[in-house]
C-alpha positions as CSV (number, residue, x, y, z in Angstrom):
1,X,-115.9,100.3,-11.6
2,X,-114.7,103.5,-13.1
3,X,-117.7,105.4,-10.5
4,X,-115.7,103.7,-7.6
5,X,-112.3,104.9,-9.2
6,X,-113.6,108.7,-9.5
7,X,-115.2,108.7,-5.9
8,X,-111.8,107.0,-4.8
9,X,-109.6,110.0,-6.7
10,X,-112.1,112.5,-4.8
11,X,-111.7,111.2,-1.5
12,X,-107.7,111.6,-2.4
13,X,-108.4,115.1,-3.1
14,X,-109.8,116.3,0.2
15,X,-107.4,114.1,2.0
16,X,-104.6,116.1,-0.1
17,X,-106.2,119.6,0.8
18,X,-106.4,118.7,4.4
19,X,-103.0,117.1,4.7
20,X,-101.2,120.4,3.0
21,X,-103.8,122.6,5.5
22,X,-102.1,120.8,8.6
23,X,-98.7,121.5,6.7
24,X,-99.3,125.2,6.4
25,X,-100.7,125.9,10.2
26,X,-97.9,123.7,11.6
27,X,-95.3,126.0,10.3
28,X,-97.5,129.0,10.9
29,X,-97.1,127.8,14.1
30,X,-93.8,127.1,14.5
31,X,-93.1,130.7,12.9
32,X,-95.0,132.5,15.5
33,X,-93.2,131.1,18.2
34,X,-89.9,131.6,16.2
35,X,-90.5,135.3,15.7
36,X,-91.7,136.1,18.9
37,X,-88.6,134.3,20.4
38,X,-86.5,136.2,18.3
39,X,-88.7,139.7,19.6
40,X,-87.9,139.3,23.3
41,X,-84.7,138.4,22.1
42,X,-84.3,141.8,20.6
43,X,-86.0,143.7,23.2
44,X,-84.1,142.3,26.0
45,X,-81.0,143.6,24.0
46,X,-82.6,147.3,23.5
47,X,-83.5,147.2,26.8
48,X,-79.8,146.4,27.6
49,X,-78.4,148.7,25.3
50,X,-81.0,151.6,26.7
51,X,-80.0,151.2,30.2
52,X,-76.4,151.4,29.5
53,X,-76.7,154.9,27.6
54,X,-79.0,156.2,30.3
């Protein structure tokens, strides 16, 4: 019994690691596309801002 309970508690362990590694890419991800919405973003207003002094 207590060899099923420590196999059981390792089994929780990987599961754990692998549900905080899906955690940590999906907001990786959803920070990538954040920032590089927020770079055009800001280049679109330089590029505004340039063409107006020039």
């Amino acid at each position: 019994m207590l060899i099923k309970a420590l196999r059981f508690k390792k089994k929780q362990k990987g599961a754990t690691a692998i549900e905080y590694a899906l955690i940590a890419s999906l907001i990786a991800v959803v920070a990538i596309a954040g920032m590089k919405t927020i770079g055009n973003k800001i280049t679109s207003q330089l590029n505004n801002i340039a063409h107006n002094l020039g």
